[in-house]
C-alpha positions as CSV (number, residue, x, y, z in Angstrom):
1,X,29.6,33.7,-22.4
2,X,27.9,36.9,-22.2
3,X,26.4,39.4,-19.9
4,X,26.1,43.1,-18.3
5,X,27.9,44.6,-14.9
6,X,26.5,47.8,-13.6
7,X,26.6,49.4,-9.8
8,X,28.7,49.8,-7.2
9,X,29.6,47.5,-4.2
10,X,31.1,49.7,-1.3
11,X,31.8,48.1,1.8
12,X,31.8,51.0,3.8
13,X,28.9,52.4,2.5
14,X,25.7,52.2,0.1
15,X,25.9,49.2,-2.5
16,X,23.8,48.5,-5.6
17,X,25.2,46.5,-7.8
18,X,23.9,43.9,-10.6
19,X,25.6,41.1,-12.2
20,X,24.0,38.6,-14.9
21,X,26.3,36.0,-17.2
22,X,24.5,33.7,-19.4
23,X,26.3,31.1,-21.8
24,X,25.7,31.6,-25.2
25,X,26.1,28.2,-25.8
26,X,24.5,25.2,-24.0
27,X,26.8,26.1,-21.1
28,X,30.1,27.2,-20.4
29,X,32.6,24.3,-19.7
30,X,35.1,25.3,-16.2
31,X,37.7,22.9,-15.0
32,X,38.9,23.4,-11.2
33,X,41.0,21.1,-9.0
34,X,44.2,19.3,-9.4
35,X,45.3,17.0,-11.5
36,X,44.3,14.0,-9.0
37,X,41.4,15.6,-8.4
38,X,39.7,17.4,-10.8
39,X,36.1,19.3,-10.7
40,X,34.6,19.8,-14.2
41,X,31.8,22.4,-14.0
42,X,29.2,23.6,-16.8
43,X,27.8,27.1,-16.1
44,X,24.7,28.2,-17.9
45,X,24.0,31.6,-16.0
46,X,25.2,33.5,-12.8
47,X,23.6,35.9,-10.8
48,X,24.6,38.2,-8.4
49,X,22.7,41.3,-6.4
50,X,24.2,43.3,-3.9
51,X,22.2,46.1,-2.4
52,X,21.9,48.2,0.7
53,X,24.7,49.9,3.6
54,X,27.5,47.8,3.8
55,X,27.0,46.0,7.2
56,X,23.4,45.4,6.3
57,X,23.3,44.6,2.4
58,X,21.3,42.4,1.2
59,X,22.5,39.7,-1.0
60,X,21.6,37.3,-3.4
61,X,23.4,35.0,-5.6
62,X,21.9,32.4,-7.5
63,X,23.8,30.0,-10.5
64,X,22.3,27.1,-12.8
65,X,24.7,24.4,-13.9
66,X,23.9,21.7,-16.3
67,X,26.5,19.4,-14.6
68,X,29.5,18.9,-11.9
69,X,31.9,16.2,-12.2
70,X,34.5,14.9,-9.8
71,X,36.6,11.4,-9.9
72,X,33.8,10.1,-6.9
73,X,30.0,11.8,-7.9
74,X,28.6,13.8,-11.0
75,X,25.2,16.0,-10.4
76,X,23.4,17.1,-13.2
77,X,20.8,19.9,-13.3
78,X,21.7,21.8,-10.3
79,X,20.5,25.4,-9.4
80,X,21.8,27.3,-6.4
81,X,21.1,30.2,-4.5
82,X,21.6,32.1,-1.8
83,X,20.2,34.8,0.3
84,X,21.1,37.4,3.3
85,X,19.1,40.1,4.1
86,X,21.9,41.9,6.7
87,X,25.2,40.7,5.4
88,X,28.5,43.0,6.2
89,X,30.4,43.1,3.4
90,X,33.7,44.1,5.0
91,X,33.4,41.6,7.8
92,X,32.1,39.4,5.2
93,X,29.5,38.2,8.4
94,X,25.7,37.9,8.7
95,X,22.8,35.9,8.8
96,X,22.9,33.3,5.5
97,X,20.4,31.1,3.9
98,X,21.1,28.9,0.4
99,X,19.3,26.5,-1.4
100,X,20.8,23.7,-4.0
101,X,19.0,21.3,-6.0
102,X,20.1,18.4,-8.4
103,X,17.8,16.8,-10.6
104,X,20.2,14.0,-10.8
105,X,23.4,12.6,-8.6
106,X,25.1,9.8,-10.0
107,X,27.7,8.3,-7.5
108,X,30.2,5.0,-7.7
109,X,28.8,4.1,-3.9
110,X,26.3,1.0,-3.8
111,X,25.8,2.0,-0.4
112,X,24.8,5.7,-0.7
113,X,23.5,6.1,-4.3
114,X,19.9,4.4,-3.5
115,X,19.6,7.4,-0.9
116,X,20.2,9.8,-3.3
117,X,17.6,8.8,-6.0
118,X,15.6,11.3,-7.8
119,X,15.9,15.3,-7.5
120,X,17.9,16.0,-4.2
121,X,17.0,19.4,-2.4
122,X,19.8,20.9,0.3
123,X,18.8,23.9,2.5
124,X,20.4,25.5,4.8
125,X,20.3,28.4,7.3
126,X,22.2,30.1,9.8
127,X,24.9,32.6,10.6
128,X,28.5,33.2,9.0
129,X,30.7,34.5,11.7
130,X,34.4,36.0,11.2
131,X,35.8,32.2,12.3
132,X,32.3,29.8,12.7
133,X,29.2,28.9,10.6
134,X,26.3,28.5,12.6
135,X,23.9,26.5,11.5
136,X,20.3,27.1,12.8
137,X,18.9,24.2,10.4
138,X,19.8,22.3,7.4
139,X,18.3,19.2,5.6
140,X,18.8,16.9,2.4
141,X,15.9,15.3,1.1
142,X,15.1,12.6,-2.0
143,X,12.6,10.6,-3.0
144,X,13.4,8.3,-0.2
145,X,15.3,10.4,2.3
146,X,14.5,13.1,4.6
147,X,17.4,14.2,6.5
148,X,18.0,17.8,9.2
149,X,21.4,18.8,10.9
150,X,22.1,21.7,13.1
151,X,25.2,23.0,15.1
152,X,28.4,24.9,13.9
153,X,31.6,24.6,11.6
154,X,34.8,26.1,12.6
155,X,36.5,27.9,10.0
156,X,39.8,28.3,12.3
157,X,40.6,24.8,13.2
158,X,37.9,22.8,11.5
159,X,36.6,21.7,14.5
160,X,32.5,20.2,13.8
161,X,29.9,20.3,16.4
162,X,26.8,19.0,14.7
163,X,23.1,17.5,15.7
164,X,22.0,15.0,12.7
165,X,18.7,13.3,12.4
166,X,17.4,11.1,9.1
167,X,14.9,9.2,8.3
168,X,15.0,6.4,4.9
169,X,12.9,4.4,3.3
170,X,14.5,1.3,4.1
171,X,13.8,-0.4,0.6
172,X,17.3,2.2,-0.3
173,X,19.1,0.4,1.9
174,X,21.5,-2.7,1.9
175,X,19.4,-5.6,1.1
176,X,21.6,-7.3,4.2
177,X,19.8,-5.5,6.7
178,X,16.0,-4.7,4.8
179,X,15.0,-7.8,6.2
180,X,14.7,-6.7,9.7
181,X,13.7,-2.7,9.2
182,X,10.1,-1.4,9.0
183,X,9.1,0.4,6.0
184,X,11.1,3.4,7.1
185,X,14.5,4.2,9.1
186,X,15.4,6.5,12.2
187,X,18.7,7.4,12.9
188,X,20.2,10.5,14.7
189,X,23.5,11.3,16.4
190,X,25.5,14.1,17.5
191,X,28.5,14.3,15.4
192,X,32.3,16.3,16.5
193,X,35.6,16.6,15.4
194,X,38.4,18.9,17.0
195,X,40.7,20.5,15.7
196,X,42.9,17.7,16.0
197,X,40.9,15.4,13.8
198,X,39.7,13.3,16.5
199,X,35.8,12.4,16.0
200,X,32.8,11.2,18.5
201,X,29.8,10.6,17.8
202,X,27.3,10.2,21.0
203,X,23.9,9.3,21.4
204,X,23.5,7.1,17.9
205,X,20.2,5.7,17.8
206,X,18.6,3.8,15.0
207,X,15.4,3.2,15.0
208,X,13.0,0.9,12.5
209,X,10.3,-1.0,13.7
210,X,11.4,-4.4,15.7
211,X,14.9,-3.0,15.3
212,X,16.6,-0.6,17.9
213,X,20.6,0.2,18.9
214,X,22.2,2.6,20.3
215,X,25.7,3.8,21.2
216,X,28.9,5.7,21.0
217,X,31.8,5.9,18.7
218,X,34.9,7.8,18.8
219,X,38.1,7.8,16.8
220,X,41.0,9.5,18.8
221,X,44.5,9.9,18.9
222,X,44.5,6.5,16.3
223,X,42.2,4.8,18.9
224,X,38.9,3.5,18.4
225,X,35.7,2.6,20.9
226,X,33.1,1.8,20.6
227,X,29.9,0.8,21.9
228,X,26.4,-0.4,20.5
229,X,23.6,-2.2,22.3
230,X,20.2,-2.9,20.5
231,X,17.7,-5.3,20.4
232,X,15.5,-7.4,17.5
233,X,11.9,-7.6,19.2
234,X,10.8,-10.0,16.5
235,X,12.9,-12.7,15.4
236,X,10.2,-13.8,13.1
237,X,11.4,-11.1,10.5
238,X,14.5,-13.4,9.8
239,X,11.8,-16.6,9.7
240,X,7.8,-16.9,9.5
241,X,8.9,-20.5,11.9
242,X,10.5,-18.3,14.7
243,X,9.0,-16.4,17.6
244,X,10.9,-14.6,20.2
245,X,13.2,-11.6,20.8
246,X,16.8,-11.2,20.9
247,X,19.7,-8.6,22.1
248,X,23.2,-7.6,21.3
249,X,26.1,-6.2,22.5
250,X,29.3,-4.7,20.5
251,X,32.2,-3.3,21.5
252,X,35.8,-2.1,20.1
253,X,38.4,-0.9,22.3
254,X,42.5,0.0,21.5
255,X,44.5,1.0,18.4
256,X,42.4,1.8,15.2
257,X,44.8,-1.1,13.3
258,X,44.2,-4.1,15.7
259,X,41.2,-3.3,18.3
260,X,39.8,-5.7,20.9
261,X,36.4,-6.8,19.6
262,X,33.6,-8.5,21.6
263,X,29.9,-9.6,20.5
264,X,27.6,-11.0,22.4
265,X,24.1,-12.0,21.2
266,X,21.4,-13.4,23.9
267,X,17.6,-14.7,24.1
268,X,15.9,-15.8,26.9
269,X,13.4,-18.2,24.8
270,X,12.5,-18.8,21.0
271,X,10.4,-20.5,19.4
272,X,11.5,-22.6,16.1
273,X,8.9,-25.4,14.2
274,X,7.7,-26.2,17.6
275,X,10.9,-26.4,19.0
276,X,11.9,-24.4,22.4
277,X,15.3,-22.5,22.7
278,X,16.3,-21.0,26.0
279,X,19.1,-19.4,27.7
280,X,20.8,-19.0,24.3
281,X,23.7,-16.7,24.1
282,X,26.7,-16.4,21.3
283,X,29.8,-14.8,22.5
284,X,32.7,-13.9,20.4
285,X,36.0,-11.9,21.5
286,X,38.9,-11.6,19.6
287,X,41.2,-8.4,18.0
288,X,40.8,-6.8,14.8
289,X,44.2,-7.6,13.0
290,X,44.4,-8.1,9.6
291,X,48.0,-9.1,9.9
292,X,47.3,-11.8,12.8
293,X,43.4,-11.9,13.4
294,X,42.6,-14.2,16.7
295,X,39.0,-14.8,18.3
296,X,37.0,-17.1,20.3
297,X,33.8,-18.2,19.6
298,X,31.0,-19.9,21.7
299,X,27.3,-21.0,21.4
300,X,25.6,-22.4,24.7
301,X,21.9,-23.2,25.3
302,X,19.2,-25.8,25.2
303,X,16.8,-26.3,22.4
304,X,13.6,-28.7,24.1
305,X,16.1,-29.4,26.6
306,X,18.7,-31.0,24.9
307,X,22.4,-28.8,26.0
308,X,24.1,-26.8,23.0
309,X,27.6,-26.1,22.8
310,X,29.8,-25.0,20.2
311,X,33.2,-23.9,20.5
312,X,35.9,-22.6,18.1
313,X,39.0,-20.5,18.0
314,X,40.7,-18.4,15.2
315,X,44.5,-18.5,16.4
316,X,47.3,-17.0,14.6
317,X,51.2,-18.5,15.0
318,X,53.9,-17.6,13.2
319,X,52.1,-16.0,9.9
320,X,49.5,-19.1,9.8
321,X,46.0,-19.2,10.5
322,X,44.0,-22.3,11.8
323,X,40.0,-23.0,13.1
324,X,41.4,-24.9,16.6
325,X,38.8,-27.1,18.4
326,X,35.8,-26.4,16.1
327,X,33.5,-28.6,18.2
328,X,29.6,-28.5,18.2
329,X,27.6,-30.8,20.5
330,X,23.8,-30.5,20.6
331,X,21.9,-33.7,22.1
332,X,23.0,-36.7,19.9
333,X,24.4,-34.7,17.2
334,X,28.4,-34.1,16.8
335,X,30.3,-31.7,14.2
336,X,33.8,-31.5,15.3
337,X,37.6,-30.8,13.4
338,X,40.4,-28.3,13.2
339,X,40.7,-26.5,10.0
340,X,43.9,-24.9,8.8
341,X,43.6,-21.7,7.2
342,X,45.3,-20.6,3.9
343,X,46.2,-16.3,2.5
344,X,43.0,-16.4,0.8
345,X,41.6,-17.8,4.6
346,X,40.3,-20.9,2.5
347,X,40.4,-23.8,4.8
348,X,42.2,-27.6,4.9
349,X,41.6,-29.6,7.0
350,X,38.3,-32.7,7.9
351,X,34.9,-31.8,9.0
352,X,33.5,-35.0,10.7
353,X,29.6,-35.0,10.6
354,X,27.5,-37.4,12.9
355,X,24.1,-35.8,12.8
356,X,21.1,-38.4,13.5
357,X,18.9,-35.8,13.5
358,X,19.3,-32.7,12.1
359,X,15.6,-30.4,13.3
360,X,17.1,-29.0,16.2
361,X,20.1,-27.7,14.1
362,X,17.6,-26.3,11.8
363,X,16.0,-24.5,14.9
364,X,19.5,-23.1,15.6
365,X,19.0,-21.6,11.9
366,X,15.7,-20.3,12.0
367,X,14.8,-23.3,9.6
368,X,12.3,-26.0,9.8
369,X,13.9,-29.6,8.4
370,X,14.1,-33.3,9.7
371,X,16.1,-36.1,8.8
372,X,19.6,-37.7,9.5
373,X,23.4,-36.6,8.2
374,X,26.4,-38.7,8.5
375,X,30.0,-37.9,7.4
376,X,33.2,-36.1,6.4
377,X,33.6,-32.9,4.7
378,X,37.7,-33.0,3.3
379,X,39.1,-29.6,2.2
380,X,42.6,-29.7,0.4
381,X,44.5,-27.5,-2.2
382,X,46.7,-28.2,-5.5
383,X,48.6,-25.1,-6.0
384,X,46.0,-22.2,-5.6
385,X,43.3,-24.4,-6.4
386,X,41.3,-25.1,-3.3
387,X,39.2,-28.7,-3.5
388,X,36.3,-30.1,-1.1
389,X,35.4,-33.6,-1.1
390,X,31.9,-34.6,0.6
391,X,30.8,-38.4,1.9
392,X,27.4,-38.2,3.3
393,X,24.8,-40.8,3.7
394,X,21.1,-39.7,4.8
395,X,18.2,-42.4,5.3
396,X,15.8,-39.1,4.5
397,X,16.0,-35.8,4.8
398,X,13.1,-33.3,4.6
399,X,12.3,-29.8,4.4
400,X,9.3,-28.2,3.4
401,X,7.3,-30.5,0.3
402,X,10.6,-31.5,-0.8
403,X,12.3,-35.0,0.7
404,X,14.9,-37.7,0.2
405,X,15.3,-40.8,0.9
406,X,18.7,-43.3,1.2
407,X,20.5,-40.7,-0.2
408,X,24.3,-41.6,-1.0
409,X,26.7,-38.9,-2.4
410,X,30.8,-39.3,-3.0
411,X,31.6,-36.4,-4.7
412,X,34.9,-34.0,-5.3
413,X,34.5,-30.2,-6.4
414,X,37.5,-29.2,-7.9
415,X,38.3,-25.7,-7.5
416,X,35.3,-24.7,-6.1
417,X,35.9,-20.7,-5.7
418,X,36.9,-19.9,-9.4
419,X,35.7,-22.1,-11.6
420,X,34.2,-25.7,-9.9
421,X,33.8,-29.1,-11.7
422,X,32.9,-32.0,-9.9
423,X,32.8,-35.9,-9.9
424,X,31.3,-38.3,-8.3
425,X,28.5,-40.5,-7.8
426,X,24.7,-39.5,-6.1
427,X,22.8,-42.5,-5.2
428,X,18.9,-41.9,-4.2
429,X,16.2,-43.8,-4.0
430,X,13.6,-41.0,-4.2
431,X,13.1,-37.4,-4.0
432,X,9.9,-35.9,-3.4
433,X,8.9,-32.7,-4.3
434,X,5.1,-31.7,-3.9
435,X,3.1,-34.1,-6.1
436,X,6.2,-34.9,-7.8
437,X,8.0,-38.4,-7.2
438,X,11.9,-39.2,-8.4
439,X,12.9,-42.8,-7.8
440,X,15.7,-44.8,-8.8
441,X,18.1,-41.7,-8.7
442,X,21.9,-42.5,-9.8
443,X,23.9,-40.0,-11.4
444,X,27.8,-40.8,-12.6
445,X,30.2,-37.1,-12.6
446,X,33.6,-36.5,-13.5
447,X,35.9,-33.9,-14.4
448,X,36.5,-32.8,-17.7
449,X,38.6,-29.7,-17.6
450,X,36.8,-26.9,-16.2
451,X,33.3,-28.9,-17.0
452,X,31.6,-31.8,-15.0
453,X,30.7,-34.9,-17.1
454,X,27.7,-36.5,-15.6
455,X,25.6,-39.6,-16.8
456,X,22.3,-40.8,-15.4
457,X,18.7,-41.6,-15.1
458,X,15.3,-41.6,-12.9
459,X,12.3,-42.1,-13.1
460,X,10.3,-38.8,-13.1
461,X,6.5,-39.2,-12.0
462,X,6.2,-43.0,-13.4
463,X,8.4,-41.8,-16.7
464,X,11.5,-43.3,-16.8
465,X,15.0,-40.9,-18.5
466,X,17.9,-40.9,-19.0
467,X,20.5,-38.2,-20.1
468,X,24.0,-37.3,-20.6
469,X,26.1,-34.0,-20.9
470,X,28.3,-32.1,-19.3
471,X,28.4,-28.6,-17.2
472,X,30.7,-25.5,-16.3
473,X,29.9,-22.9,-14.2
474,X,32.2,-19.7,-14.9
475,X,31.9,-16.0,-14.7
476,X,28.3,-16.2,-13.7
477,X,27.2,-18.3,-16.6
478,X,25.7,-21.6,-16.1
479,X,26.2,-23.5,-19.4
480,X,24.8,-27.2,-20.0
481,X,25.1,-29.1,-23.0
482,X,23.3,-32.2,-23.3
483,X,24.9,-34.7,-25.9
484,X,21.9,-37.5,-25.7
485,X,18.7,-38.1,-23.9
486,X,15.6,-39.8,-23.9
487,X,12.6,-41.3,-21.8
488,X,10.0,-43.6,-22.0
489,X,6.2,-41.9,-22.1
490,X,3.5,-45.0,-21.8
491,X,5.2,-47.3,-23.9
492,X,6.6,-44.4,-26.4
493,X,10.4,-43.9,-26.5
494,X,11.4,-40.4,-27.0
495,X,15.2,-38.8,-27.6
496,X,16.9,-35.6,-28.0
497,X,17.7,-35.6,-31.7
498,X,21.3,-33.8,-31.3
499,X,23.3,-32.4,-28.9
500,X,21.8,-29.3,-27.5
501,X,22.7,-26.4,-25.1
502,X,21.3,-24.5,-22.2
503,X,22.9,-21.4,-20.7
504,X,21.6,-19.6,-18.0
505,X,23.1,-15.9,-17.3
506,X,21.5,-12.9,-15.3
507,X,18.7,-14.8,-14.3
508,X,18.4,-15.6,-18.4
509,X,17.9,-19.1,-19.9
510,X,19.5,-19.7,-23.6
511,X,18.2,-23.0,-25.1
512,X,19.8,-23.9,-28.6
513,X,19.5,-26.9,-30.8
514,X,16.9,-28.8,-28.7
């Protein structure tokens, strides 16, 4: 590194004084921190110009670094400065202005990182007192965020009293919630801490089309509340089929570890593939413990008149976990059982299915469908491996252009979380799918290690096949190999030659050998 020094900086007098650095290199590598938690700077060039009496100097620093690095972000391309034009040097006090900019933040946070895409830009202005920073305004802005803060920082006790305000492009936010937001997101709060740690933050809103909430949270004394009410004035975001509006309510009250949590979620009246819903309201209270998590749970309504209720209850006793009285009742339709719950909360336990017709269920959803469901749904273990064996009969079942009809399926899937294989038999006698008819369905599967064996044929649009192979699903990789196949085209027989492959990764398909 290089660079000239020349001047004087007197704090009880005149000043004028001139610093420049430059690397002589492509920058000068600095290592700050601790050991757990290192900051890794490169420094290109450093400026610093101090001029004026010393309670009124003016002052400006500016620095370009290629990079800074810690275990949690790294920015690259940054260049600071900052500016006072009255700045006591003794008191080290005055008015205070600085901007940063990065050309690039890279950041281990799925959450954050969208909002910080592109060149970020930070400015800030206000006051720096003998014990506070004042800030008169402030912002952070991307390509997709525009952000302001205001308020003060005590450097005595740490104690924050800050005003925040942000808007987002909502396609940089989690694709969970984008389905509901408008092209852009409001949010603002006022945001303190004491000097005691202890944080609230009043009058949250959030603001994005359809979508509003707002509330209070506060963290105290290691107790949390708090307390969010919003609406969605169009349900039809979450489904073209729906109409209607609904509200919330959430609260959290008691010790940060375990709190007492309560939702509630009502509508007056939707509207679902022609289907009316009123009074609906879902209600869930329970507390917050990881070690011994308990809640109740209830769904009550009408949907064209017909009475809904669903019932359930998460109860801890004695270490164990169980789904107590999981019962669901809407017109002729039953779904009831009582599910154990294992350390991984996988359950065991019978599902018993008695569905003659499953629409209004689908309303429930936000879904349009019709047909019929009978049967069980069996969960069991061997070792850690968890298991779920389905019996289900359906006469038809349709949704959208795609149907079924006498539909029979006895299947097991093994070890269905890691690495499932199934067997079985599916029975059809058609499925429909547009223009396209299947008939004469029948499909044979078993286990083979971590593959499933199957064995079949149908008749595809008039052309009967036939084919068999086996499949594993694992590590996000679908791989099929088919060991023989053939169908019949008007009269002409035609058959796989060898055994080929199919694997289907990232949204990628991998055919070899066919």
């Amino acid at each position: 590194i290089s660079g000239k020094a020349a001047g004087t900086i007197n704090p009880n007098g005149a000043s004028d004084f001139a610093l420049d650095l430059a690397s002589t290199g492509p920058s000068l590598p600095l290592a700050l921190g601790s050991t757990e938690s290192p900051i890794k700077l490169e420094l290109q060039a450093l400026s610093v110009e101090v001029a004026g009496q010393g309670t009124q100097s003016t002052l400006n620093i500016s620095a370009t670094l290629p990079s800074v690095a810690t275990n949690l972000a790294k920015a690259e391309g940054i260049a600071l400065a900052l500016h006072s034009d009255a700045f006591d040097l003794k008191g080290r006090t005055g008015p205070i202005s600085g901007t940063v900019t990065a050309d690039k933040i890279g950041l281990d946070n799925p959450t954050i990182a969208p909002l910080l895409a592109g060149k970020i830009t930070a400015k800030v202005a206000g006051d720096l007192a003998t014990d506070t920073i004042v800030i008169d305004s402030g912002s952070v802005t991307s390509e997709v965020l525009d952000s302001g803060f205001n308020g003060r920082v005590s450097l005595a006790d740490g104690a924050i009293d800050l005003n925040l305000r942000a808007v987002a492009a909502s396609a940089a936010l989690p694709a969970a919630v984008r389905g509901v937001l408008a092209e852009r997101t409001q949010l603002s709060a006022a945001l303190k801490r004491d000097a005691n740690g202890n944080v609230i933050a009043d009058a949250i809103r959030l603001v994005s089309g359809a979508f509003s909430a707002d509330g209070q949270a506060s963290l105290a004394d290691n107790k949390v509340s708090a307390d969010v009410k919003g609406a969605l004035a169009d349900i039809s975001l979450l489904s073209g089929d729906a109409k209607g509006a609904i509200t919330f309510a959430l609260n959290a009250q008691g010790a940060s570890t375990a709190p007492d949590l309560s939702l509630t979620v009502n509508s007056d009246r939707l509207s679902v593939a022609a289907r009316e819903i009123t009074g609906l309201k879902l209600t869930a209270t329970g507390k917050g413990d990881i070690a011994s998590p308990a809640a109740d749970i209830s769904l009550t309504g009408s949907v064209n008149d017909e009475p809904l209720d669903f019932k359930a209850s998460l109860v801890t006793r004695q270490g164990k976990r169980s789904i107590n009285g999981l019962s669901l009742s809407l017109g002729d339709n039953k779904v009831s059982g009582d599910l154990a719950l294992d350390d991984r909360f996988l359950p065991l336990g019978t599902v018993a299915l008695d569905l003659p017709d499953i629409s209004p269920l689908a309303a429930l959803a936000l879904e349009k469908a019709d047909g019929d469901v009978r049967g069980t749904i069996v969960f069991s273990k061997t070792g850690n491996a968890p298991h779920v064996a389905i019996k289900a009969t359906t006469d038809s079942i349709s949704r959208g252009d795609l149907s079924a009809k006498t539909v029979t399926i006895d299947a097991l899937i093994a070890n269905y979380v890691a690495a499932p294989a199934i067997s079985g038999k599916i029975r059809a006698d058609s499925v429909t799918s547009g223009g396209t008819v299947i008939s004469g369905i029948g499909v044979d599967l078993k286990r083979d290690g971590d593959w499933t064996g199957f064995s079949g044929g149908a008749t595809v649009a008039g052309i009967p096949a036939t084919a068999e192979g086996r499949v594993k699903i694992a590590d996000g990789t679908t791989s099929v190999e088919i060991a023989s196949g053939d169908a019949t085209i008007r009269g002409i027989k035609a058959a796989i030659a060898q055994p080929s492959t199919l694997s289907i990764a990232n949204g990628t398909a991998s055919i070899e050998k066919l």
